[in-house]
C-alpha positions, 0 to 999 in steps of 0.5 A: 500500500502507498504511504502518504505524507500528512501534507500529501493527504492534505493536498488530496481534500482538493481531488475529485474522486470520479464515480464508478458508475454504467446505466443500469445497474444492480446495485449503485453504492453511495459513500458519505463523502471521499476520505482523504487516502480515497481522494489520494488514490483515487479509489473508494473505500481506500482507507485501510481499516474501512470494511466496505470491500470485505463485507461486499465479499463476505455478503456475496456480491463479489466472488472475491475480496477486491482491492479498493485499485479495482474498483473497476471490476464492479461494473463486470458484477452489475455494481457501481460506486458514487458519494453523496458529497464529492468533496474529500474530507479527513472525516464526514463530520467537516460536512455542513447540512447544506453539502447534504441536502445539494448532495442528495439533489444531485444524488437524486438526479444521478439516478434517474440518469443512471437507472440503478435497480437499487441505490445503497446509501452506506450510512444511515445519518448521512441518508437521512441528511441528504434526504431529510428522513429523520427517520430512516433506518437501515433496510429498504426505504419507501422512497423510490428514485425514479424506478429506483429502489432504495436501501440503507446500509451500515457505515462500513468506516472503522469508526462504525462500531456498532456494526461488525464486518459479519452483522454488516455482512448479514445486510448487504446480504439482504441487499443482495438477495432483494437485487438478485429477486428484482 
């Protein structure tokens, strides 16, 4: 793995992190936001201890443990990557409610475009943000995008413990069965 220098991640809040993204899609995940190792490789869920690639291999969706370098392999499994804001950010907690609300606009509009079966927001309190849906809770939404359905994820940060790679595991793999039955 690449080590960077603190002024080199700080330098890194200034990248756009492009989406991995086709038109139709199974499943469309959404991060909060890049972290600073994210916009510094340009890969998602980049940082080391973020469970975002093994849960996605642990909950089947991928037949094997990809690194966050090969992104691009999740379009061969019907999968994308996008954000709900694109600025980078040491944590998610630098964003302000406005960056939310115009994220979950923007979000909105990239799914209709896109037409993703399924749109996964990874983080309860950042779908709730960008959609105002105080109360929302992991699991499948009411709200649909357009034809898209919509799911709520756990966090997969490491910072996110009340969820365990497994537990975390368990709902993307409902996710996974809910995409697979569409």
């Amino acid at each position: 793995m690449t080590r960077f220098t603190p002024a080199e991640l700080e330098a890194a809040r200034d990248r756009l992190v492009p989406d991995v993204v086709a038109d139709g899609l199974s499943v469309l995940f959404c991060g909060i936001n890049p972290g600073l190792m994210t916009a510094a490789t340009g890969h998602h869920f980049a940082r080391p201890g973020n469970r975002f690639w093994p849960v996605l291999h642990l909950s089947g969706f991928t037949p094997r443990l990809l690194k966050p370098s090969e992104q691009g392999e999740l379009l061969s499994y019907g999968l994308g990557i996008t954000n709900v804001v694109a600025r980078a950010t040491a944590r998610a907690e630098e964003l302000t409610a406005q960056e939310y609300r115009e994220g979950g606009r923007l979000l909105g509009a990239k799914v209709e475009r896109l037409r993703p079966r399924w749109l996964a927001v990874v983080g309860v309190t950042a779908y709730r943000a960008a959609f105002d849906d105080r109360k929302a809770q992991v699991g499948p939404q009411g709200r649909t995008i357009g034809a898209s359905r919509v799911w709520v994820l756990p966090n997969p940060s490491g910072l996110n413990a009340h969820w365990t790679a497994a537990t975390m595991a368990e709902e993307f793999g409902r996710l996974r069965e809910a995409a697979r039955d569409a």
